[in-house]
mmCIF file of the N, C-alpha and C atoms, coordinates in Angstrom:
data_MODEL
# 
_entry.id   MODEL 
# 
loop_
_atom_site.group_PDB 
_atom_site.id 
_atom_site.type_symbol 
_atom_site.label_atom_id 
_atom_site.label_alt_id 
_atom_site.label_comp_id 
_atom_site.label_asym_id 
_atom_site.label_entity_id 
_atom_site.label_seq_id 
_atom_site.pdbx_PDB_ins_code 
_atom_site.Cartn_x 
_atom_site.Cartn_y 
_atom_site.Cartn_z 
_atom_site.occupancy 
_atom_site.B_iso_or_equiv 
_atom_site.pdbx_formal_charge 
_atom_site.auth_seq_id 
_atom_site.auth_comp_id 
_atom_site.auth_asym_id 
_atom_site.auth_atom_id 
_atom_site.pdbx_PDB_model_num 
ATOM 1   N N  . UNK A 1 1  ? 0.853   -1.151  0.000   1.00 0.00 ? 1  UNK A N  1 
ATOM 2   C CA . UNK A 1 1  ? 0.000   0.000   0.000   1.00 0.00 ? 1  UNK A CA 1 
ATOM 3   C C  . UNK A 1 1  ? 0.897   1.211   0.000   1.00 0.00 ? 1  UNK A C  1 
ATOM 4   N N  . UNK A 1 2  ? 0.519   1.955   -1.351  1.00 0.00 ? 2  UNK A N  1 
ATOM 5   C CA . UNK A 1 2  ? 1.261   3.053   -0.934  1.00 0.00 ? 2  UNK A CA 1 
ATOM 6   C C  . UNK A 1 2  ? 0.471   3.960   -1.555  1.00 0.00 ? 2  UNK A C  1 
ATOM 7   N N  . UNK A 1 3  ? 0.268   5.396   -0.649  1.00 0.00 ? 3  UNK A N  1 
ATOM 8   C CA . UNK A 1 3  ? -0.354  6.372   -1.457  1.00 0.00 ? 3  UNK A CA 1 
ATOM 9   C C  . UNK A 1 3  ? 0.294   7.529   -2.416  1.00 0.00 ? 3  UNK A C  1 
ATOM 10  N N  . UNK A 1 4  ? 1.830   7.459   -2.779  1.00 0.00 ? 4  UNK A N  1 
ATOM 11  C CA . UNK A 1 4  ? 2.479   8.209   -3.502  1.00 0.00 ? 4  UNK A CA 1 
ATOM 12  C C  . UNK A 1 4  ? 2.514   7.973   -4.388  1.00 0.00 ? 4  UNK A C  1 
ATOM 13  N N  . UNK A 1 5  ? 2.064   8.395   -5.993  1.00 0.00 ? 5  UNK A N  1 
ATOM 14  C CA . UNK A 1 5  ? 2.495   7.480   -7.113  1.00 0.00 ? 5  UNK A CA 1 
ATOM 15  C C  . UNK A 1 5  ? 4.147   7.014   -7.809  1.00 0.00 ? 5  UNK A C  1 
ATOM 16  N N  . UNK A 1 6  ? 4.999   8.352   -6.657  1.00 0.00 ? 6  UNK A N  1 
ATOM 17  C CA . UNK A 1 6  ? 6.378   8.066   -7.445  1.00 0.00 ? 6  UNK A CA 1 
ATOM 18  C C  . UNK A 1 6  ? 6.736   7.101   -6.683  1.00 0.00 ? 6  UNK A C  1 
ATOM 19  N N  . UNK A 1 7  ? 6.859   7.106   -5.427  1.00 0.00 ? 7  UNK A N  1 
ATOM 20  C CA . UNK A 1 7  ? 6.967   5.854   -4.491  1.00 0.00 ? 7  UNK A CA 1 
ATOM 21  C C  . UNK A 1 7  ? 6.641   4.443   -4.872  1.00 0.00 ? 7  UNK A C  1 
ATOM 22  N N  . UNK A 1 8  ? 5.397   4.396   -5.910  1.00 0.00 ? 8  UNK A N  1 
ATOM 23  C CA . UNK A 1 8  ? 5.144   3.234   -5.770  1.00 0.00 ? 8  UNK A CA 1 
ATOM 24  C C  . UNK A 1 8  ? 5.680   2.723   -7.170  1.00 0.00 ? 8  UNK A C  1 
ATOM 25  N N  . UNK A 1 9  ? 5.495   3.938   -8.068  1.00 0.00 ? 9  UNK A N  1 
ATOM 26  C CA . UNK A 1 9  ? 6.559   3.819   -9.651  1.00 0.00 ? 9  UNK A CA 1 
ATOM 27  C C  . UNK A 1 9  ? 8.048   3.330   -9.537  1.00 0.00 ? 9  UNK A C  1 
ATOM 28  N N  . UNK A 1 10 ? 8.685   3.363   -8.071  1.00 0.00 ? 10 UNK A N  1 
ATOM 29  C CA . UNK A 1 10 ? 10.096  2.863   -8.037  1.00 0.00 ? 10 UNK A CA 1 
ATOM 30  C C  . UNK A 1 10 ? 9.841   1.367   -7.365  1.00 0.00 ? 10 UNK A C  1 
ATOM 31  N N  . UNK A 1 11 ? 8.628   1.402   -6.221  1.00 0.00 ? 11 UNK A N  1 
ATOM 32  C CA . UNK A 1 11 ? 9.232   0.261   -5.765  1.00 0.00 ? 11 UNK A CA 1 
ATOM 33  C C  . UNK A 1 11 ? 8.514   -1.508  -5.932  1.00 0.00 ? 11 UNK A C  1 
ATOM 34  N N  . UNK A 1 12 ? 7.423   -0.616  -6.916  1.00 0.00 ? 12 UNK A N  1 
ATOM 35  C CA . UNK A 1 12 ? 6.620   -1.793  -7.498  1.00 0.00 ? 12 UNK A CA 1 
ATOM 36  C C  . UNK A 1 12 ? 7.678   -2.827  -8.444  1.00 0.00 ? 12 UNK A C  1 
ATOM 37  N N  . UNK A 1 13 ? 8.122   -1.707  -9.574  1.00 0.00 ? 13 UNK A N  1 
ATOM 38  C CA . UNK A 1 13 ? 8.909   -2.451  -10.553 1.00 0.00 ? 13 UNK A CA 1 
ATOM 39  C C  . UNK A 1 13 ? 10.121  -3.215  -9.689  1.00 0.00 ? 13 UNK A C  1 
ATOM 40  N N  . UNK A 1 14 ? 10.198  -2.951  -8.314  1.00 0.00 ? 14 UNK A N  1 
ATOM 41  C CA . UNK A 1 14 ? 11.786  -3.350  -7.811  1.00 0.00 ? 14 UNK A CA 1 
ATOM 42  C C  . UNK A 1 14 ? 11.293  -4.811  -7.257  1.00 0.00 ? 14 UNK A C  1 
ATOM 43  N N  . UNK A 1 15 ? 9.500   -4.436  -6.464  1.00 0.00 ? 15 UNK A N  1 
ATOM 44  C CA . UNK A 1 15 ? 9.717   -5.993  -5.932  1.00 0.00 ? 15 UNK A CA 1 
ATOM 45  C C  . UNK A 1 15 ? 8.951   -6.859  -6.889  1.00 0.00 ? 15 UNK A C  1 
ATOM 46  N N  . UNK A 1 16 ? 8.498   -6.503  -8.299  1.00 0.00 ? 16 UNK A N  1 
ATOM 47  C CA . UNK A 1 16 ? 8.095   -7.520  -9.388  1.00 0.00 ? 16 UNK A CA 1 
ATOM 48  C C  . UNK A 1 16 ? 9.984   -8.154  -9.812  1.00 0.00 ? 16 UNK A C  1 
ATOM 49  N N  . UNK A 1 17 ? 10.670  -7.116  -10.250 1.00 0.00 ? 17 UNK A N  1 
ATOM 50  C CA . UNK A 1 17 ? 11.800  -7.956  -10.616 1.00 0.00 ? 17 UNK A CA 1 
ATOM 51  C C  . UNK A 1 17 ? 12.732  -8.627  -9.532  1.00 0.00 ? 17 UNK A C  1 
ATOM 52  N N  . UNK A 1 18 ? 12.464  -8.781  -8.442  1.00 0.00 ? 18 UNK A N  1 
ATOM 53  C CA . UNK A 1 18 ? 12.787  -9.537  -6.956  1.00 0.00 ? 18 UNK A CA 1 
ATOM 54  C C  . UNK A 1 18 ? 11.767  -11.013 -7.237  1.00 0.00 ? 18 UNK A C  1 
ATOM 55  N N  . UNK A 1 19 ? 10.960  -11.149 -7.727  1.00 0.00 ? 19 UNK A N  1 
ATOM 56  C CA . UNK A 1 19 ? 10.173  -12.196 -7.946  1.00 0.00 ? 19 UNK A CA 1 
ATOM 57  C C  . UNK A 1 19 ? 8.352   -11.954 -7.152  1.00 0.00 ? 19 UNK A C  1 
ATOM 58  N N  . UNK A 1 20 ? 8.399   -10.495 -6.702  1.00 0.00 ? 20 UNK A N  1 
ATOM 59  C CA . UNK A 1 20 ? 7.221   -10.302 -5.788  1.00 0.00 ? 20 UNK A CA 1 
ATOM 60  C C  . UNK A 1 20 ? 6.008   -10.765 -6.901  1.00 0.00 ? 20 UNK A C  1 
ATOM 61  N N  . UNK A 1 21 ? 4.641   -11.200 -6.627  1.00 0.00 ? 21 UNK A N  1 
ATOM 62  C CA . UNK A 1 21 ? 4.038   -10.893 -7.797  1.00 0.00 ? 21 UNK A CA 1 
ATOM 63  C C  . UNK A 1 21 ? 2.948   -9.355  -6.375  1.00 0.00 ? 21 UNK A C  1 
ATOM 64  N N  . UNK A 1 22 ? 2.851   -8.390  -7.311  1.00 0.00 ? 22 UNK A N  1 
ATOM 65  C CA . UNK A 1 22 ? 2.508   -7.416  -6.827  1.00 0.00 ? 22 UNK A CA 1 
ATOM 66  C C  . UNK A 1 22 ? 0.686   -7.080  -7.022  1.00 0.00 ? 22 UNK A C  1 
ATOM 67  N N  . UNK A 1 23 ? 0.228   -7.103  -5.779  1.00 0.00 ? 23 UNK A N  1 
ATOM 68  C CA . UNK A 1 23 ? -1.036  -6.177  -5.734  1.00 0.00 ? 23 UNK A CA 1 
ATOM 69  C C  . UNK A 1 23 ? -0.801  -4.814  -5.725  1.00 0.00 ? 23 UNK A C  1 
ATOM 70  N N  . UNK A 1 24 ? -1.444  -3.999  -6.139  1.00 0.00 ? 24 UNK A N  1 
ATOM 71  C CA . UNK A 1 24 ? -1.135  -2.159  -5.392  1.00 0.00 ? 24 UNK A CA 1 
ATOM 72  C C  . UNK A 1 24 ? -2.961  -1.926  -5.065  1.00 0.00 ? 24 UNK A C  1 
ATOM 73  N N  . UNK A 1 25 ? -2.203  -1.005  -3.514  1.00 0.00 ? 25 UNK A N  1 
ATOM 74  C CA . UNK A 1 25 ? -3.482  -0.618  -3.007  1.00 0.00 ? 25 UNK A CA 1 
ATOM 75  C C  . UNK A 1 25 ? -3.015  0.919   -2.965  1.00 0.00 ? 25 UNK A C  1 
ATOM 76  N N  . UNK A 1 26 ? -3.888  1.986   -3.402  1.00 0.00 ? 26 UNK A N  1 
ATOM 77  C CA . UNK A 1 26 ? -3.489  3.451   -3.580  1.00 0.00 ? 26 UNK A CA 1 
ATOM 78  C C  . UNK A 1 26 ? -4.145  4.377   -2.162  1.00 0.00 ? 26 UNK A C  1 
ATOM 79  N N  . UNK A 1 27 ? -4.615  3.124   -1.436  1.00 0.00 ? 27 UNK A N  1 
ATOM 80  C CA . UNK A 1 27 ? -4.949  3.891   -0.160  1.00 0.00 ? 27 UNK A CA 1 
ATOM 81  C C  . UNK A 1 27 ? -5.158  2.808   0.817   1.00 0.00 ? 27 UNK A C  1 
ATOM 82  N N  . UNK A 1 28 ? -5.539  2.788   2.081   1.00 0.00 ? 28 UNK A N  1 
ATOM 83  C CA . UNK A 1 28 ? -5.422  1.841   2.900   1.00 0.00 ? 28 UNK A CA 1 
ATOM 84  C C  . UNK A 1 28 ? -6.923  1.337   2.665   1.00 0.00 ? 28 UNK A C  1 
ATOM 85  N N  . UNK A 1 29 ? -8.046  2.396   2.496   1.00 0.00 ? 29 UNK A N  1 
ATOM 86  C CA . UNK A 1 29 ? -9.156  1.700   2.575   1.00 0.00 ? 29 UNK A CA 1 
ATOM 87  C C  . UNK A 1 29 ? -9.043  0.601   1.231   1.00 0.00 ? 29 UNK A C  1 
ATOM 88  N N  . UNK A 1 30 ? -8.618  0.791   0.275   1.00 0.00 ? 30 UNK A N  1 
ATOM 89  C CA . UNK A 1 30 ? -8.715  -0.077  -1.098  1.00 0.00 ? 30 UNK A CA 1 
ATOM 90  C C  . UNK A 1 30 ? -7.337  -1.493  -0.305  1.00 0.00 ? 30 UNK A C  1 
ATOM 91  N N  . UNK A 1 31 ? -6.702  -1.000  0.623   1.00 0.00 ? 31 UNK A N  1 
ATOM 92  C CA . UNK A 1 31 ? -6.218  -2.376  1.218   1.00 0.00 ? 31 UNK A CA 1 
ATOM 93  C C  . UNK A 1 31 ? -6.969  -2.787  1.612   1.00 0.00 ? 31 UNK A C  1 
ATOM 94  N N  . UNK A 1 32 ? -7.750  -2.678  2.687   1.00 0.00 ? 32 UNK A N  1 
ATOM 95  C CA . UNK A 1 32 ? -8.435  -3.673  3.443   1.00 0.00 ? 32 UNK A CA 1 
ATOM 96  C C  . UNK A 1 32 ? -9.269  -4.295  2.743   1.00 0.00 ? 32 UNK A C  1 
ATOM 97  N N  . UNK A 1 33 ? -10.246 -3.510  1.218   1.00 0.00 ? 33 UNK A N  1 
ATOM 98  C CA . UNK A 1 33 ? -10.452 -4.324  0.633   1.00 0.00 ? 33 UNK A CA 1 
ATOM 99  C C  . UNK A 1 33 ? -10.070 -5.762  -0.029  1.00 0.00 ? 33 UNK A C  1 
ATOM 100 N N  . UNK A 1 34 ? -8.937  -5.489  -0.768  1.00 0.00 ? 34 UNK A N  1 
ATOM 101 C CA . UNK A 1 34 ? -7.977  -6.542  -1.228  1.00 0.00 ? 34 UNK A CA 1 
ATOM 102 C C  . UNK A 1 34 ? -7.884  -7.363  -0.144  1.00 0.00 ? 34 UNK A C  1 
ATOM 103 N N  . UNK A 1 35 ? -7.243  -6.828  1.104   1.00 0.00 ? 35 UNK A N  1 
ATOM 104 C CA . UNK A 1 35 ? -7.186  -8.391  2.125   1.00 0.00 ? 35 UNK A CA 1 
ATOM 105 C C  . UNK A 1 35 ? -8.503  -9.247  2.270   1.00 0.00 ? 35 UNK A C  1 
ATOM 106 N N  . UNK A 1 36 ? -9.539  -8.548  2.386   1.00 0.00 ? 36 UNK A N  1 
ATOM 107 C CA . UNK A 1 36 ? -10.945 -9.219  2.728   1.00 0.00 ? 36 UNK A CA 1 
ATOM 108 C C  . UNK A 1 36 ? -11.495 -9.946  2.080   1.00 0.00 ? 36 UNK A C  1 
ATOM 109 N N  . UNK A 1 37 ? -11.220 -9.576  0.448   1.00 0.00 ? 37 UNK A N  1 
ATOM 110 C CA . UNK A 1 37 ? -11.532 -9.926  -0.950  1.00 0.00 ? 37 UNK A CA 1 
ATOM 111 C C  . UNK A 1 37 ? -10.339 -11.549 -1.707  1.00 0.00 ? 37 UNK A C  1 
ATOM 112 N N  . UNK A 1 38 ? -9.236  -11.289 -1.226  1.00 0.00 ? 38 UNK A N  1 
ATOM 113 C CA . UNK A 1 38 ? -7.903  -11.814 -1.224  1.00 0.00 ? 38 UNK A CA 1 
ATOM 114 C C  . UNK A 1 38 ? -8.179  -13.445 -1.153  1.00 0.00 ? 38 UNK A C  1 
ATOM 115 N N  . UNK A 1 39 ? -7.673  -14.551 -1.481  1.00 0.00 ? 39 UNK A N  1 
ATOM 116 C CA . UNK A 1 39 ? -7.642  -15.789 -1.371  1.00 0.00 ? 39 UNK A CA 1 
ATOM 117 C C  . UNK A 1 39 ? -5.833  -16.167 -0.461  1.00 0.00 ? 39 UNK A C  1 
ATOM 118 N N  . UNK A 1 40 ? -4.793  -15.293 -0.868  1.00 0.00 ? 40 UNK A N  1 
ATOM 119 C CA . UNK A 1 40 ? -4.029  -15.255 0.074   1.00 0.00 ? 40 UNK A CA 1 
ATOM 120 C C  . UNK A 1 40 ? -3.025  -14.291 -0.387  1.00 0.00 ? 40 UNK A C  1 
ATOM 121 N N  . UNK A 1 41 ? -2.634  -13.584 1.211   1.00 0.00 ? 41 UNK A N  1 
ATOM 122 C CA . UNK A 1 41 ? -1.573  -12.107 0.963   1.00 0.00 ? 41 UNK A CA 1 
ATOM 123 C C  . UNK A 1 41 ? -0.614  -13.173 1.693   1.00 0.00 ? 41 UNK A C  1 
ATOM 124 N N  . UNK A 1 42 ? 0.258   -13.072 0.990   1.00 0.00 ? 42 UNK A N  1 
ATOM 125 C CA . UNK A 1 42 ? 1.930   -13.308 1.783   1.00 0.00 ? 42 UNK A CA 1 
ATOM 126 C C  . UNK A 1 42 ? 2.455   -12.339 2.447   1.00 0.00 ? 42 UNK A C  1 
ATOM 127 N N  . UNK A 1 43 ? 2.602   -11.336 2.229   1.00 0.00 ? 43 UNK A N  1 
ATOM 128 C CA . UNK A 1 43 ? 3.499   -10.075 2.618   1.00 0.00 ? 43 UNK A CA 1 
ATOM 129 C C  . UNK A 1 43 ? 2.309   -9.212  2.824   1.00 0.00 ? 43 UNK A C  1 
ATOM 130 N N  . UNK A 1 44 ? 2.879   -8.103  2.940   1.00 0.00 ? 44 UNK A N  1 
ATOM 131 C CA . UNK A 1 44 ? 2.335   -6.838  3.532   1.00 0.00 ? 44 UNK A CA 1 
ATOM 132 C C  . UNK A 1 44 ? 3.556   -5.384  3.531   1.00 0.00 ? 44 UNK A C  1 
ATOM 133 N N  . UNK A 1 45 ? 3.453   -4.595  2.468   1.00 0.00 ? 45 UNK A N  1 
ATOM 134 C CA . UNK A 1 45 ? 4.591   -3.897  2.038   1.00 0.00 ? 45 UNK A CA 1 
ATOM 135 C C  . UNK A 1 45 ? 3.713   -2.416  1.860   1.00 0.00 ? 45 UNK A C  1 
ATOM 136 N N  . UNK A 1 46 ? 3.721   -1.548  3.235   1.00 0.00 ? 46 UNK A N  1 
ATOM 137 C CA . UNK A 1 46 ? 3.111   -0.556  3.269   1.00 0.00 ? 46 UNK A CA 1 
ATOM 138 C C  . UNK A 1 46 ? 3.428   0.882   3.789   1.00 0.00 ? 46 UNK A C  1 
ATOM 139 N N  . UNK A 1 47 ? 3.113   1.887   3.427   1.00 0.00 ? 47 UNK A N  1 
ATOM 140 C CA . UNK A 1 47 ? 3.211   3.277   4.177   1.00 0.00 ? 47 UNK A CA 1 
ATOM 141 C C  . UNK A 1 47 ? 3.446   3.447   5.348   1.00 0.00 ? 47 UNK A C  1 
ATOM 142 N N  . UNK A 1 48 ? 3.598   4.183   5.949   1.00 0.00 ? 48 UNK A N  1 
ATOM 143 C CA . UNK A 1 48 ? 3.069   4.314   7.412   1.00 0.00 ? 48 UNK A CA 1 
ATOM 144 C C  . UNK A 1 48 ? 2.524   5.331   7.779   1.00 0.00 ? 48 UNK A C  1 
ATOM 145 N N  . UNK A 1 49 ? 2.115   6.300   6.972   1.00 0.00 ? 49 UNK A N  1 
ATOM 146 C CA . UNK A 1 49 ? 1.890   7.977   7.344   1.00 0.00 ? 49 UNK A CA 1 
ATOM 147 C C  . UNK A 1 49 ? 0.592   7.807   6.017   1.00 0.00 ? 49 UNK A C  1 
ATOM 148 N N  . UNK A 1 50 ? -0.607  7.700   6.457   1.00 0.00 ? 50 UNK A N  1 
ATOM 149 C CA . UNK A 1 50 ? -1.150  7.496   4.165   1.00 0.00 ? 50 UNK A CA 1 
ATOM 150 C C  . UNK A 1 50 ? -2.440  8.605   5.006   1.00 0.00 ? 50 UNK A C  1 
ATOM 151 N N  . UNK A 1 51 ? -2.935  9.166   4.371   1.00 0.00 ? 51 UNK A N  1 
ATOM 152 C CA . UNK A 1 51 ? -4.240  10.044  4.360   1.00 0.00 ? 51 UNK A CA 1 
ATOM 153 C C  . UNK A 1 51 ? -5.061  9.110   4.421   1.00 0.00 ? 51 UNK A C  1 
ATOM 154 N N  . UNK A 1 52 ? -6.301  10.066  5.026   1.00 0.00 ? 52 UNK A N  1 
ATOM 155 C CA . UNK A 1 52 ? -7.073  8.894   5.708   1.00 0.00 ? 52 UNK A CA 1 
ATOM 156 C C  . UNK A 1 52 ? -7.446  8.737   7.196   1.00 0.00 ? 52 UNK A C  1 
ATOM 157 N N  . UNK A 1 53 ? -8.872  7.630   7.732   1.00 0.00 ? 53 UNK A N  1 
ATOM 158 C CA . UNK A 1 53 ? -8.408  7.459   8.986   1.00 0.00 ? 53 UNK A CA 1 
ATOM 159 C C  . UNK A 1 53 ? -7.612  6.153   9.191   1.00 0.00 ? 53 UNK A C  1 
ATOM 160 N N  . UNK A 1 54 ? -7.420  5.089   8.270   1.00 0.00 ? 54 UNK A N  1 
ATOM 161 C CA . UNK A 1 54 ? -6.255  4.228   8.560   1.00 0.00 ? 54 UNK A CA 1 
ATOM 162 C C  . UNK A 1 54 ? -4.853  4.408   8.091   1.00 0.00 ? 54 UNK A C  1 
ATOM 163 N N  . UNK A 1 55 ? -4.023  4.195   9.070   1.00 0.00 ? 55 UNK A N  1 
ATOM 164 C CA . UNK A 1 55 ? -2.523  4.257   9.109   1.00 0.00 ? 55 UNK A CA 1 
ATOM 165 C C  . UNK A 1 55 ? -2.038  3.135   8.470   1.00 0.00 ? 55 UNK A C  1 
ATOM 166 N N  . UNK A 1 56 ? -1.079  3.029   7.997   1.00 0.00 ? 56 UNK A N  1 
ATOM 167 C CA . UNK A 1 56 ? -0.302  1.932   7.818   1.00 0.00 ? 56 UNK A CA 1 
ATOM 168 C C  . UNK A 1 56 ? -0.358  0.943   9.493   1.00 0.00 ? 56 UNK A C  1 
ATOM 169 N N  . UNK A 1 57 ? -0.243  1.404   10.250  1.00 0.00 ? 57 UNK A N  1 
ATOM 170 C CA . UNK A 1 57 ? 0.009   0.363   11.501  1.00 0.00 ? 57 UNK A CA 1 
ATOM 171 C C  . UNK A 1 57 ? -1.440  -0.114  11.430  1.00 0.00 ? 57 UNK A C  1 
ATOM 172 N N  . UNK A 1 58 ? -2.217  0.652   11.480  1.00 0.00 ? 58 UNK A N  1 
ATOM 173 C CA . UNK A 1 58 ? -3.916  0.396   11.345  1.00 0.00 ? 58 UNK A CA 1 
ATOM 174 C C  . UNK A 1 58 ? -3.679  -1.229  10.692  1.00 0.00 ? 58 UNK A C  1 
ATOM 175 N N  . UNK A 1 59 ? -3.016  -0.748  8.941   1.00 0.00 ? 59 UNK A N  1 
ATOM 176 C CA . UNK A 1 59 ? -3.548  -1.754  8.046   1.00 0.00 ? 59 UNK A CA 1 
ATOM 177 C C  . UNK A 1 59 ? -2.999  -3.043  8.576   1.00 0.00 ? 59 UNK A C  1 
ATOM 178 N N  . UNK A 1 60 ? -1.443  -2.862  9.367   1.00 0.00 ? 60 UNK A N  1 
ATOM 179 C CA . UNK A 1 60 ? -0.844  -4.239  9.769   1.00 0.00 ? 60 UNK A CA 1 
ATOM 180 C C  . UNK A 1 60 ? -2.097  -4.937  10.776  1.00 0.00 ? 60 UNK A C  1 
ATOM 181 N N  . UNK A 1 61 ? -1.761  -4.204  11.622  1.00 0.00 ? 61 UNK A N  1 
ATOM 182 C CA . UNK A 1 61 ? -2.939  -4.469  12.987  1.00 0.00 ? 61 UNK A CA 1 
ATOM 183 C C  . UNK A 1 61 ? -4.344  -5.783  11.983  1.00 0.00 ? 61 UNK A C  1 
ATOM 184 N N  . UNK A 1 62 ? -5.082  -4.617  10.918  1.00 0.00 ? 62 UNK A N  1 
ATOM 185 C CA . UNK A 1 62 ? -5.935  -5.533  10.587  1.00 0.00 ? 62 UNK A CA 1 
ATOM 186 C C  . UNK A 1 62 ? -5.762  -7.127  9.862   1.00 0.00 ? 62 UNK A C  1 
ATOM 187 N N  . UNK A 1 63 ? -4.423  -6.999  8.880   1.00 0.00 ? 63 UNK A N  1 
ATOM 188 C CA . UNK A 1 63 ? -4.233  -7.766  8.094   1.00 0.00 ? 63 UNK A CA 1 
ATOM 189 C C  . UNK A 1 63 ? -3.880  -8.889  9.207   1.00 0.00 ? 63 UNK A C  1 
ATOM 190 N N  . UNK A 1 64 ? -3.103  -8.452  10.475  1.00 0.00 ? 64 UNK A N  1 
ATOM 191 C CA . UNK A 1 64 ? -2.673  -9.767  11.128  1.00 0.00 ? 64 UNK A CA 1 
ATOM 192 C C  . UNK A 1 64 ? -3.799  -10.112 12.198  1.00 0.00 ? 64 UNK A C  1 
ATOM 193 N N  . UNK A 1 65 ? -4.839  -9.601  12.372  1.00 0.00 ? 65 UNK A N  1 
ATOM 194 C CA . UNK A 1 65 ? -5.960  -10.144 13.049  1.00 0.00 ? 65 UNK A CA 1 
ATOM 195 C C  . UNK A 1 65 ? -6.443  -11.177 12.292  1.00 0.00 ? 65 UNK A C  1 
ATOM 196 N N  . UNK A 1 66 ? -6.496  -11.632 10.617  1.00 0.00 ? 66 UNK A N  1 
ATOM 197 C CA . UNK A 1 66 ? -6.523  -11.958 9.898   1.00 0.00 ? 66 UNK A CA 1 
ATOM 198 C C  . UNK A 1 66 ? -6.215  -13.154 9.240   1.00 0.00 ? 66 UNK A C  1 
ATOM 199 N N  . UNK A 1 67 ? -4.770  -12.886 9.629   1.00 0.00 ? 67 UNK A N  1 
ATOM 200 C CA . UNK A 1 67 ? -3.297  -13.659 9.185   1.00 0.00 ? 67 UNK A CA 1 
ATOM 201 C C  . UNK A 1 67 ? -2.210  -13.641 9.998   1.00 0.00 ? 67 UNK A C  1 
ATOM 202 N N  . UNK A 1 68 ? -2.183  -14.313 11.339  1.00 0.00 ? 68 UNK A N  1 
ATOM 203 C CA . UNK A 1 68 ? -1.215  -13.970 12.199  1.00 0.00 ? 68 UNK A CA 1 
ATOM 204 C C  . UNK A 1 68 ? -0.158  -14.239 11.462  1.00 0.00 ? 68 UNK A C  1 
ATOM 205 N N  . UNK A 1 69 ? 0.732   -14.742 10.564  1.00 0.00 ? 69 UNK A N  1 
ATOM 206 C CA . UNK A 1 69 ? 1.329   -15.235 10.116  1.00 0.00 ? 69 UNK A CA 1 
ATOM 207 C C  . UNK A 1 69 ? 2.410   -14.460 9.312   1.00 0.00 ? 69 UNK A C  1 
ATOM 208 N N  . UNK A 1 70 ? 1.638   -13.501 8.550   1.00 0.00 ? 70 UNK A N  1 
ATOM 209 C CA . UNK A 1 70 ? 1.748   -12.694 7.566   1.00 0.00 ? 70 UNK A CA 1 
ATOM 210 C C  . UNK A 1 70 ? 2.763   -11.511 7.610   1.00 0.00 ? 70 UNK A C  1 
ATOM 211 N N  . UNK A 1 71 ? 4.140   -11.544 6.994   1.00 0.00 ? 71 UNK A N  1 
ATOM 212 C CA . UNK A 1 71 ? 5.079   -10.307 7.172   1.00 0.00 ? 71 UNK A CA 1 
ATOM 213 C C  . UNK A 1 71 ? 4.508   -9.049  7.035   1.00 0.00 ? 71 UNK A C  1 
ATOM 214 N N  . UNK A 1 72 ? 4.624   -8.320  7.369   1.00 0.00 ? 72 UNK A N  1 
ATOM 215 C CA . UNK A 1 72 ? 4.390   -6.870  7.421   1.00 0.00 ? 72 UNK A CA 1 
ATOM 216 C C  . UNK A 1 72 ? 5.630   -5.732  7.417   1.00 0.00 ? 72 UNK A C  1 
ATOM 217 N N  . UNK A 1 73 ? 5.999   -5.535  6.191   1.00 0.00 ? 73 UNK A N  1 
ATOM 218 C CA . UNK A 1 73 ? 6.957   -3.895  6.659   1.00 0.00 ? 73 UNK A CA 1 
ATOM 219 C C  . UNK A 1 73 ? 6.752   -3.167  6.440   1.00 0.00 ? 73 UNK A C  1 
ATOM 220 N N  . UNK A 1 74 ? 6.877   -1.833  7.789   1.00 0.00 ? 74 UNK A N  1 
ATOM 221 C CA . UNK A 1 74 ? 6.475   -0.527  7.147   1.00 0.00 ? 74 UNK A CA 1 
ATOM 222 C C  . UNK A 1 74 ? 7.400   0.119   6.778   1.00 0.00 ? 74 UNK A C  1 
ATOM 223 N N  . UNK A 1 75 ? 7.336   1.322   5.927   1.00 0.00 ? 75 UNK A N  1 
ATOM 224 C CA . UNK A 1 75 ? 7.813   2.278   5.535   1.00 0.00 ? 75 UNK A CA 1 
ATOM 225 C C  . UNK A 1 75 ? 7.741   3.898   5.149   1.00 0.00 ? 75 UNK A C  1 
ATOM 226 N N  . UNK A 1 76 ? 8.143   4.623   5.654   1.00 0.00 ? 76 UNK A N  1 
ATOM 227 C CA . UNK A 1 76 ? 7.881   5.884   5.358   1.00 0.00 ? 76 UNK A CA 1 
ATOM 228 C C  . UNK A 1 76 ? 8.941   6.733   4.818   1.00 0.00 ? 76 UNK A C  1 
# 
């Protein structure tokens, strides 16, 4: 999840050619969709500061109520 488009123009292409296969969420609410909607998230590669009332910690918090399992890094 990231809400910057240059942010996500550098680091999408970095973790597709790492082998990521990539969702993009352009805000946290369109994350929580995707997780809810989702058959399975491996990772969790998000903001931490995004407009809005969910935070990036918000989105971890929800995704691992979810998916205890599930990596999460934030970034700002």
């Amino acid at each position: 999840m990231e809400d910057d488009p240059l942010v996500r123009e550098a680091v999408v292409p970095a973790l597709r050619a790492a082998g990521f296969e990539v969702v993009v969420a352009k805000n946290a609410e369109q994350a929580v969709h995707i997780i809810e909607s989702s058959t399975h998230i491996n990772r969790l590669f998000s903001d931490v500061v995004m407009p809005g009332p969910i935070s990036g910690v918000d989105l971890a918090r929800f995704l691992n109520a979810r998916c205890s399992d599930v990596p999460v890094l934030l970034a700002s």
